[in-house]
LUMKOLRO-828669 format. One record per residue: residue in three letters; z, y, x of N, C-alpha, C in turn. Coordinates in steps of 0.05 Angstrom, whole numbers, padded with zeros to 5 digits, always signed. Layout:
# residues N
ALAZYXZYXZYX
...
# end
This chain:
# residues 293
UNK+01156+03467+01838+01134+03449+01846+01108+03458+01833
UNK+01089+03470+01840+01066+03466+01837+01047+03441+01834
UNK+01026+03446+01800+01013+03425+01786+00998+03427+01792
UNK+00974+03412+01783+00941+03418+01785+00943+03411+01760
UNK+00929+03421+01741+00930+03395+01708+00893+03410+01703
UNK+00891+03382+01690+00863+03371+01694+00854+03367+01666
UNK+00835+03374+01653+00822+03364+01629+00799+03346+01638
UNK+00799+03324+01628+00783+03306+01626+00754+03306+01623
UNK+00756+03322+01605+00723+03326+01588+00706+03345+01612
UNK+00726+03357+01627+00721+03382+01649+00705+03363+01669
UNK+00707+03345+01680+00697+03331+01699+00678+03309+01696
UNK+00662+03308+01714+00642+03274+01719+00653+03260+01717
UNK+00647+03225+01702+00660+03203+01697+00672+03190+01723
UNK+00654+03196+01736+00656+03191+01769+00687+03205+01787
UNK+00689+03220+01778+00715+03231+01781+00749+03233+01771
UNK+00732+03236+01742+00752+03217+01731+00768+03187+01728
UNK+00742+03170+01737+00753+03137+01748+00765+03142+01771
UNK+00757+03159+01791+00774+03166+01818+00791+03170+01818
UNK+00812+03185+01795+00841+03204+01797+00849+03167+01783
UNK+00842+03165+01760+00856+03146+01743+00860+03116+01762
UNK+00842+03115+01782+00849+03085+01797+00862+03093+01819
UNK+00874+03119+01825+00879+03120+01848+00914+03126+01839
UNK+00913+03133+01813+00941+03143+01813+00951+03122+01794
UNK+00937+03109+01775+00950+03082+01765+00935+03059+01786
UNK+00964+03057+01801+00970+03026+01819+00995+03029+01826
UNK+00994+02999+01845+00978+02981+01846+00968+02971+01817
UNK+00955+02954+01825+00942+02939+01793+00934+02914+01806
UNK+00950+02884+01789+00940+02863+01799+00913+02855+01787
UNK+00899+02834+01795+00865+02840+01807+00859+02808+01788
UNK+00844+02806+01770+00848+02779+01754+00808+02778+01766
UNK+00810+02752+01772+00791+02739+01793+00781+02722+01767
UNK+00764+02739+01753+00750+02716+01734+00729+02696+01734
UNK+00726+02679+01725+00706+02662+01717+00695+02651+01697
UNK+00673+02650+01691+00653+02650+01663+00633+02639+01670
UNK+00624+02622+01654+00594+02612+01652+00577+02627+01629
UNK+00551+02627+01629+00533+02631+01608+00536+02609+01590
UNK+00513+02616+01573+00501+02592+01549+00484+02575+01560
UNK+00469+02586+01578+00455+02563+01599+00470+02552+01618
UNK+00491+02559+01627+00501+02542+01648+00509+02550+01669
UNK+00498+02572+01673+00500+02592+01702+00532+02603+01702
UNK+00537+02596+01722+00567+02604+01723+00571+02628+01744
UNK+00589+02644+01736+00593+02678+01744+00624+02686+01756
UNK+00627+02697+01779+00649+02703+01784+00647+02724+01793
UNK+00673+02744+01779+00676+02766+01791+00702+02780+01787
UNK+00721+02795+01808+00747+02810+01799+00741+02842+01784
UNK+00772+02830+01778+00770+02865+01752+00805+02869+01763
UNK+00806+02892+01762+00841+02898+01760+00851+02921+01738
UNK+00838+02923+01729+00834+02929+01701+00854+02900+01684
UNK+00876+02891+01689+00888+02872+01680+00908+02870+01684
UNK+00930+02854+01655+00954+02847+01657+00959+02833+01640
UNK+00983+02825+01639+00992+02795+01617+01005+02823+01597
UNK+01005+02805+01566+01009+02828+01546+01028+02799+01523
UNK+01037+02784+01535+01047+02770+01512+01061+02743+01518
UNK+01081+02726+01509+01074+02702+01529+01092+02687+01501
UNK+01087+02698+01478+01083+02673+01458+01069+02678+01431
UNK+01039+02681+01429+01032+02668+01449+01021+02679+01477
UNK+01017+02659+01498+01010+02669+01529+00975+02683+01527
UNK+00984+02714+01523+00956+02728+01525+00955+02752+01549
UNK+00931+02743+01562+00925+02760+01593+00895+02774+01583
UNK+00903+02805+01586+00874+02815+01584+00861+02838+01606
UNK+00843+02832+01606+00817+02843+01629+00800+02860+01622
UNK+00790+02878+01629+00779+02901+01625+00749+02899+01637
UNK+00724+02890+01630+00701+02901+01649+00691+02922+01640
UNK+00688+02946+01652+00666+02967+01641+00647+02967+01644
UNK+00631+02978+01623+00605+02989+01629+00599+03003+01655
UNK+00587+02996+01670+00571+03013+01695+00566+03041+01694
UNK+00572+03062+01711+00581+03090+01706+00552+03105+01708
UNK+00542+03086+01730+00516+03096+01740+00489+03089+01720
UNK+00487+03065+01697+00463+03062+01686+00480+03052+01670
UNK+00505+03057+01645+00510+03041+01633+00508+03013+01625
UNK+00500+03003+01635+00491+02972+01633+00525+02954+01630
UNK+00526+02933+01624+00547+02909+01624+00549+02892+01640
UNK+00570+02884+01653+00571+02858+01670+00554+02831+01658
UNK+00563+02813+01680+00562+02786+01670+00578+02763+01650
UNK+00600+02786+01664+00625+02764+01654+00626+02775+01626
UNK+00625+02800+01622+00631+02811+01599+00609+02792+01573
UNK+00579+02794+01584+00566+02779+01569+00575+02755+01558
UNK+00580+02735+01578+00585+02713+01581+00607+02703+01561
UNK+00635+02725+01571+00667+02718+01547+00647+02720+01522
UNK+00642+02745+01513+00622+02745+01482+00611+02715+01473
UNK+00592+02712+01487+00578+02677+01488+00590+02664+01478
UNK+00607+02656+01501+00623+02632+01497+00645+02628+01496
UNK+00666+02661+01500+00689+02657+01481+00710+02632+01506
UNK+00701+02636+01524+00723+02620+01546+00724+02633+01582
UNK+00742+02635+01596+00742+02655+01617+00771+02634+01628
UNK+00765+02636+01660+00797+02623+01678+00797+02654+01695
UNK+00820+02655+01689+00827+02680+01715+00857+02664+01736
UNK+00837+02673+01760+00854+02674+01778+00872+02698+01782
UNK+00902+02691+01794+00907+02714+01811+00904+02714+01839
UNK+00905+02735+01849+00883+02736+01882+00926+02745+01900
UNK+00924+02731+01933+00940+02733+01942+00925+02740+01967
UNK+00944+02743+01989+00925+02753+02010+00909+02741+02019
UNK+00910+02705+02028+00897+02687+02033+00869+02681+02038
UNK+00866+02707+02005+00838+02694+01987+00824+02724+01990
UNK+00833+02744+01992+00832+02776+01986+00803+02784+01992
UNK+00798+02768+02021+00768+02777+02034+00743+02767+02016
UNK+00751+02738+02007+00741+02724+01991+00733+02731+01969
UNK+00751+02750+01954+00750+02760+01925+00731+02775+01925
UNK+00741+02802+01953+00724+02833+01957+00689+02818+01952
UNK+00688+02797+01970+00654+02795+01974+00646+02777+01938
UNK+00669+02768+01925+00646+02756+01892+00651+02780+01886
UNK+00647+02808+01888+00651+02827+01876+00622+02840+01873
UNK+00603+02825+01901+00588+02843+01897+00562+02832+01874
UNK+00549+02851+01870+00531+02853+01843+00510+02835+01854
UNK+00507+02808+01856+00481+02791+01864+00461+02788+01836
UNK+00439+02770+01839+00415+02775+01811+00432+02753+01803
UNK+00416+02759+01780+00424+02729+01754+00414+02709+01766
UNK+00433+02687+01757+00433+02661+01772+00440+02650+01799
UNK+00452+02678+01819+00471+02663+01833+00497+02666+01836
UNK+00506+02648+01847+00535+02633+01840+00552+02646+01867
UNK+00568+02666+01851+00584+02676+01867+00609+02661+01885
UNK+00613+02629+01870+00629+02613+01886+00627+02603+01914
UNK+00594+02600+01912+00577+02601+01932+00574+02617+01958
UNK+00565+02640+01947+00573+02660+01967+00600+02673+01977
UNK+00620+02673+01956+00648+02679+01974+00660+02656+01985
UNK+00644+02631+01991+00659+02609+01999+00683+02593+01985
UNK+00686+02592+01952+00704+02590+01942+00699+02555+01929
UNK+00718+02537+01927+00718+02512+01919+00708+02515+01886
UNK+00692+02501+01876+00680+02494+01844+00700+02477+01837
UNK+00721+02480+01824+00746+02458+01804+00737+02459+01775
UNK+00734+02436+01764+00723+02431+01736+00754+02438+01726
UNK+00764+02456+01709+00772+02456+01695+00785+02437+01677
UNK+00798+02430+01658+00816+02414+01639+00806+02425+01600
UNK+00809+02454+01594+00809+02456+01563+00784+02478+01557
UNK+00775+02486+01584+00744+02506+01588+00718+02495+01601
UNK+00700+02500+01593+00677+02505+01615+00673+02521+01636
UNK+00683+02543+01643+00686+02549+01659+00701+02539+01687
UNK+00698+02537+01703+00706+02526+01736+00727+02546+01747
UNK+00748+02534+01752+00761+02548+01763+00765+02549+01795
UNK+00774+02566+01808+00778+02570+01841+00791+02554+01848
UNK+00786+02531+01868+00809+02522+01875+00824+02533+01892
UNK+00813+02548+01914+00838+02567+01926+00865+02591+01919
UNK+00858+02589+01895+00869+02613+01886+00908+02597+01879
UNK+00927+02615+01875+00947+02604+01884+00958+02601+01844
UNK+00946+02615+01830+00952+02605+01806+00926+02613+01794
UNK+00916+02594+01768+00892+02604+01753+00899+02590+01721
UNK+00885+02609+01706+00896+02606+01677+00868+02601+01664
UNK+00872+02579+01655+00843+02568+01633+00843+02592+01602
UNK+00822+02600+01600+00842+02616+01569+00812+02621+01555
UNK+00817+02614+01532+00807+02615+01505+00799+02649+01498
UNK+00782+02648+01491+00775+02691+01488+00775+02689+01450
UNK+00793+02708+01451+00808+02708+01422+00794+02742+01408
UNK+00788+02764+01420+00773+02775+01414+00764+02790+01441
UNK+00741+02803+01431+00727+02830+01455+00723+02856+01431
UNK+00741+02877+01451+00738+02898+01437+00734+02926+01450
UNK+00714+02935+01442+00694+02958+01459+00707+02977+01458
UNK+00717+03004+01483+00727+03020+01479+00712+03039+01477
UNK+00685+03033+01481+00669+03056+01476+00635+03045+01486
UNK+00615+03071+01478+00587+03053+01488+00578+03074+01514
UNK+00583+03086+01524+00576+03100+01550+00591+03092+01571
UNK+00578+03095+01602+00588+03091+01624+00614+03091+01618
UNK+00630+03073+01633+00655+03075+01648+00674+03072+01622
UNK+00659+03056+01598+00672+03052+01568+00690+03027+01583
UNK+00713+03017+01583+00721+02991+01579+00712+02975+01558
UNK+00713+02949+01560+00715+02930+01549+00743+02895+01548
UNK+00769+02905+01525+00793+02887+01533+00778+02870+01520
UNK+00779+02849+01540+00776+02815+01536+00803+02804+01534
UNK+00817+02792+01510+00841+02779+01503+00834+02759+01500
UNK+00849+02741+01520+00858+02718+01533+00880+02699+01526
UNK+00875+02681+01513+00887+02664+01507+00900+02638+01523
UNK+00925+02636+01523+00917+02608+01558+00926+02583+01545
UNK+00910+02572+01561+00904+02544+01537+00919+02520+01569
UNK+00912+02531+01590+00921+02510+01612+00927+02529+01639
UNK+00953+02521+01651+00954+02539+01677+00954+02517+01705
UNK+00948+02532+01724+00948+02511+01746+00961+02523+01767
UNK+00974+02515+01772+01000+02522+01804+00996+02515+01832
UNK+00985+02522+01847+00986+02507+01877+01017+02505+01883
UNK+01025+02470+01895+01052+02470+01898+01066+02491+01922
UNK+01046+02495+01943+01066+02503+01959+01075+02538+01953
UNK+01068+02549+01924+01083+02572+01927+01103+02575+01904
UNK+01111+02540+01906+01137+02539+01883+01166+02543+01901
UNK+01187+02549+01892+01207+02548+01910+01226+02521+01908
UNK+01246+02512+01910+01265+02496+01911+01272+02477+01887
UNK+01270+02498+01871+01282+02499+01838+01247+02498+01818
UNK+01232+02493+01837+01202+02490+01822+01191+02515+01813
UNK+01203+02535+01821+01194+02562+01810+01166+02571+01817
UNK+01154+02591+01815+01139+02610+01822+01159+02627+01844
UNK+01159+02630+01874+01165+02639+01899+01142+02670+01897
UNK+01165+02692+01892+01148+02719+01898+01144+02721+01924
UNK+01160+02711+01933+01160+02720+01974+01135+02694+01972
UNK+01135+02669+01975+01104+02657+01983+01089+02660+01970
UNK+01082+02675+01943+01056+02685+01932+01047+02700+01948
UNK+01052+02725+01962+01039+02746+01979+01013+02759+01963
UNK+01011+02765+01941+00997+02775+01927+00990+02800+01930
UNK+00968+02808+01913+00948+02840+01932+00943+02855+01909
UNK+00945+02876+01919+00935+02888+01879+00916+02916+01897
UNK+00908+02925+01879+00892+02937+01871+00894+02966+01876
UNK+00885+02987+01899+00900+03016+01889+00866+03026+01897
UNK+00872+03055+01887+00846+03065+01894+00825+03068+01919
UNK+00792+03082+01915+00774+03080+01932+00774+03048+01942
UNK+00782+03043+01970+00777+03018+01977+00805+03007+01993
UNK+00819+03019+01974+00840+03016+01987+00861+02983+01968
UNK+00885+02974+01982+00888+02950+01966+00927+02955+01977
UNK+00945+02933+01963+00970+02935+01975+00979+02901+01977
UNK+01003+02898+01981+01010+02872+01998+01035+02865+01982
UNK+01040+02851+01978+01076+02847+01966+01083+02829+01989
UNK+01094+02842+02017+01103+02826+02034+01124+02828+02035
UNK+01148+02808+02044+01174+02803+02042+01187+02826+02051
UNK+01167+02842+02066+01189+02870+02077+01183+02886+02050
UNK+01159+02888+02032+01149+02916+02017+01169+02906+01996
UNK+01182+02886+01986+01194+02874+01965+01221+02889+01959
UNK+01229+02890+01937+01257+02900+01934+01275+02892+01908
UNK+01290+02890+01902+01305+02887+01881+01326+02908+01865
UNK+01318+02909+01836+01337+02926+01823+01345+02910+01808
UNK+01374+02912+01792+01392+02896+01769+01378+02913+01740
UNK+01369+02889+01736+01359+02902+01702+01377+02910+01694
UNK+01377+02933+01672+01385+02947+01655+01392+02928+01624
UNK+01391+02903+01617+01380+02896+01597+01400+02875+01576
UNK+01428+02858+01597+01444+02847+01586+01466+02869+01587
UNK+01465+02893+01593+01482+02913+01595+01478+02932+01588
UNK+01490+02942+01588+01484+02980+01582+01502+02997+01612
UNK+01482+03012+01627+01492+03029+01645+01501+03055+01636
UNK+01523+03068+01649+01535+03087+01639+01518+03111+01646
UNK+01493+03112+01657+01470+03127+01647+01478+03158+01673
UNK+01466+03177+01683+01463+03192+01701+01487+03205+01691
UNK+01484+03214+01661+01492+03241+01648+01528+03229+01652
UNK+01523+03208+01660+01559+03201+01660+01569+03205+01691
UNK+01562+03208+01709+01563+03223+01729+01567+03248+01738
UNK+01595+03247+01760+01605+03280+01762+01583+03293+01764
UNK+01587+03320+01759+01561+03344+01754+01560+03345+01786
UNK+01579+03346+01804+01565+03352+01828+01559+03332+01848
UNK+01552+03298+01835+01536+03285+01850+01504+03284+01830
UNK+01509+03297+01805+01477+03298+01790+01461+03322+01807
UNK+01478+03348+01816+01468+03362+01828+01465+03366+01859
UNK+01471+03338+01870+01473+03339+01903+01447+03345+01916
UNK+01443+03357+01928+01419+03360+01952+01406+03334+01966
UNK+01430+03314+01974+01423+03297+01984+01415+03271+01968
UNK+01431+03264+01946+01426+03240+01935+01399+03245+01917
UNK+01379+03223+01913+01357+03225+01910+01358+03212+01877
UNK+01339+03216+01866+01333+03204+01836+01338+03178+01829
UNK+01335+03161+01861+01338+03130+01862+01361+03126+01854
UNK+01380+03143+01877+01413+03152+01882+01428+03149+01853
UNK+01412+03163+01844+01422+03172+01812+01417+03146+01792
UNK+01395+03141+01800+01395+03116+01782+01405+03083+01786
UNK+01414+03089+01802+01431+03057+01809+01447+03065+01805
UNK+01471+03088+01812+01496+03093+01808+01496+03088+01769
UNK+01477+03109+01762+01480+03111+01731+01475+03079+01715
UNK+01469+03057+01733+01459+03028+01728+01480+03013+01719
UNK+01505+03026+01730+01521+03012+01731+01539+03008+01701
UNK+01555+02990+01699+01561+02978+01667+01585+02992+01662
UNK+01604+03004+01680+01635+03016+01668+01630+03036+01685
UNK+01654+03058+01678+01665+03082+01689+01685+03073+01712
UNK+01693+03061+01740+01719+03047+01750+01740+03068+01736
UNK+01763+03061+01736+01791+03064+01730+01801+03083+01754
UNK+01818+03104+01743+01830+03116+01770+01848+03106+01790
UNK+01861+03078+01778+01877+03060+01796+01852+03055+01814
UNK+01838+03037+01806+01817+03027+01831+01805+03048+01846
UNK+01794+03077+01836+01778+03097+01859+01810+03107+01876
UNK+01826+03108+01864+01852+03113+01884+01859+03100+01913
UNK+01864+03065+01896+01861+03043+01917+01840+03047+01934
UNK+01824+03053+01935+01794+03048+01952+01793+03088+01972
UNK+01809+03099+01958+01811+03127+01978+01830+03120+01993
UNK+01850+03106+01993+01873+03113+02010+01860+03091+02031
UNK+01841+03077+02024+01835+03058+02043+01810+03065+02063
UNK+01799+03083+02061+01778+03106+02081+01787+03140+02082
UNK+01805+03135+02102+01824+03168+02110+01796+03186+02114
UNK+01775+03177+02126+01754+03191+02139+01735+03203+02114
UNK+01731+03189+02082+01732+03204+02065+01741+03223+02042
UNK+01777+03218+02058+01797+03226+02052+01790+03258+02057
UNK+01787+03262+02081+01779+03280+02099+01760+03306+02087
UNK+01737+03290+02089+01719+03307+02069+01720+03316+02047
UNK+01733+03292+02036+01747+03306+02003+01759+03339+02000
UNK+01771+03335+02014+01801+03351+02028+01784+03384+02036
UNK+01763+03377+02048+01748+03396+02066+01729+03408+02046
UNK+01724+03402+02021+01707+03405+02006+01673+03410+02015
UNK+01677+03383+02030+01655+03373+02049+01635+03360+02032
UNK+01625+03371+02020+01604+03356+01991+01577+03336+02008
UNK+01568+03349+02022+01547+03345+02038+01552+03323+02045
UNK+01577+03317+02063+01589+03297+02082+01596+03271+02060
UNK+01610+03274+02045+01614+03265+02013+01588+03246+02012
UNK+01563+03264+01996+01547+03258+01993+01530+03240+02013
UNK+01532+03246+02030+01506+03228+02056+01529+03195+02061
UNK+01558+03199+02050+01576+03176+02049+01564+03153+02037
UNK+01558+03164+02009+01552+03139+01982+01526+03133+01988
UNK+01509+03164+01999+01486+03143+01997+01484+03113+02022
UNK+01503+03127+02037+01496+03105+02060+01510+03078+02045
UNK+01536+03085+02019+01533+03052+02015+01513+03043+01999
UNK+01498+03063+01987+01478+03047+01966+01456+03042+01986
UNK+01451+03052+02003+01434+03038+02024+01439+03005+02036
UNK+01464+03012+02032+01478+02980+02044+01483+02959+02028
UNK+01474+02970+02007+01473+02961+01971+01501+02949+01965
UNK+01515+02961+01975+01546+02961+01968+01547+02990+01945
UNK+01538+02980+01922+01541+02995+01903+01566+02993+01881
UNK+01589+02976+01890+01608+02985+01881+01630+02998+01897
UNK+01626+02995+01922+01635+03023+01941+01616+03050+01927
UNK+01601+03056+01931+01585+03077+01923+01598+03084+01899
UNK+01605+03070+01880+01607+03076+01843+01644+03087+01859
UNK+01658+03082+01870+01687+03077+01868+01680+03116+01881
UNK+01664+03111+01907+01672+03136+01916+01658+03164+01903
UNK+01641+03156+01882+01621+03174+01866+01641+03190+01839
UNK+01669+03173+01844+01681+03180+01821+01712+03192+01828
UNK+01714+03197+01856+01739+03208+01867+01737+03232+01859
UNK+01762+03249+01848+01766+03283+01835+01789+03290+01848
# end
C-alpha cells in the first residue's frame, strides 16, 4: 500500500485544518451558549468536542482562534467572563438550525433569533439554553486553557455540569436515553456532516467483562485468509473461550456441505462459509466452524 506522509510545519494552517477535520470524524457538534458581562447572549457550534469524565461530569469544547485574522470567538470570550456555558447536542431535527447560528453576525445579535431557536431560562446558569435541542447541559467553566496564540490555536473550555435536561420523547421504555430516537449528526469534514440512522447503527460486544481469545489465537490459515476481513478477525478473536473439539465435531457432522470443503481443501469456500455466519451474526457458528482441523 502506498503512503503520502505529511509534515505539518510543511503546509498552510489552512490545509492542515483540512486533512485533520476531514480525517478525524465524525465528531459530535456541542451547540453552545454564553452570555457576556453585559447581557448579550451568544450562540454558536464547535465539534471540536467530547465528554472527558463523568465523576465528576466534565464536557469540553474547543473554539479556535480564526485562521484568517487570528482573532477569538464570542463564546470563547464570554466562558473567560463568566465562567458558565449550556451545550447542546444537535440531532437531525435541529441540524439546519445549528448550520445558520454558525454564522459570524456583529456583536449584539442574538443568534437564537436568527436560527429560529426557543430562549429557555436555564436552572444553575445564566446562560439560556435551546429549547429544541434533544439534550442540553448547564455547566460551570472550571478552567480555559490556550493551546497556543496564532491562528487555528485551540482553546479547551472544561465544563463542568451542574444541570442536564432531557426532552421526554427520546427516552425509551426503561427511561433511558434511545440511540435510535436521538438521530444525532456529527461533524465530518469541508461541509460535509453524518447521521446515526437506525440503518447506519451497529453493534459490537465489548471487550471488557471478558477477555477475548484475541486474533493471535486463531488458526494461521483463517489469520491469513484472502477473504475474511480485519472485522472478520476481530469478532471471531472477541470471543471469550477456545470451543472444545466435542462441540466443533458435533456442529461438522451436522453441515455435510462444510464437510465437503473441508475434505476438498476448499479454503476459499471454507472461508466465504464463516463469514456468511458472522454476517448473520451467528458468531458462534462462525467460532465452532473457524476451529475445525
Amino acid at each position: 500500500m502506498q503512503t503520502k506522509t505529511i509534515d505539518p510545519k510543511n503546509i498552510t494552517t489552512a490545509e492542515l485544518h483540512g486533512i485533520l477535520l476531514t480525517a478525524v470524524a465524525p465528531r459530535p457538534i456541542a451547540l453552545a451558549s454564553t452570555i457576556s458581562d453585559d447581557g448579550v447572549v451568544n450562540l454558536s457550534p464547535f465539534s471540536f468536542f467530547n465528554v472527558f469524565s463523568a465523576n465528576p461530569p466534565v464536557l469540553i469544547f474547543s473554539p479556535a482562534r480564526r485562521v484568517k485574522d487570528n482573532t477569538t470567538k464570542h463564546t470563547l470570550e464570554n466562558a473567560i467572563a463568566t465562567r458558565e456555558v449550556v451545550i447542546q447536542v444537535v440531532n437531525f431535527a435541529i441540524v439546519e438550525q445549528m448550520s445558520l447560528s454558525s454564522t459570524e453576525y456583529a456583536d449584539g445579535v442574538n443568534e437564537f433569533e436568527k436560527a429560529g431557536f426557543t430562549q429557555v431560562a436555564s436552572r444553575t446558569v445564566k446562560p439560556p439554553r435551546v429549547g429544541e435541542a434533544p439534550v442540553a447541559f448547564e455547566c460551570k467553566v472550571s478552567e480555559v486553557k490556550s493551546l497556543g496564540d496564532e491562528g487555528g490555536a485551540g482553546n479547551l473550555i472544561f465544563c463542568e455540569v451542574s444541570r442536564i435536561h432531557i426532552q421526554t420523547q427520546y427516552l425509551d421504555a426503561n427511561d433511558k436515553l434511545d440511540t435510535t430516537k436521538l438521530d444525532l449528526v456529527a461533524r465530518m469534514g469541508g461541509s460535509w456532516y453524518s447521521r446515526a440512522t437506525p440503518e447506519s447503527l451497529f453493534e459490537i460486544p465489548k471487550p471488557i467483562a471478558t477477555k477475548g481469545i484475541g486474533v493471535d489465537a486463531l488458526p494461521l490459515h483463517i489469520r491469513n485468509s484472502e477473504v475474511l476481513t480485519g472485522n472478520n478477525l476481530g469478532r471471531l478473536g472477541n470471543n471469550e473461550e477456545i470451543p472444545t473439539k466435542e462441540a466443533v465435531s458435533a456442529y461438522l457432522e451436522k453441515h455435510p456441505g462444510l464437510q465437503q470443503m473441508i475434505a476438498k481443501e476448499d479454503y476459499h469456500g471454507w472461508h466465504v462459509y464463516i463469514q456468511k455466519l458472522l454476517e448473520n451474526q451467528d458468531t458462534e457458528a462462525a467460532l465452532l466452524a473457524t476451529f475445525i482441523s
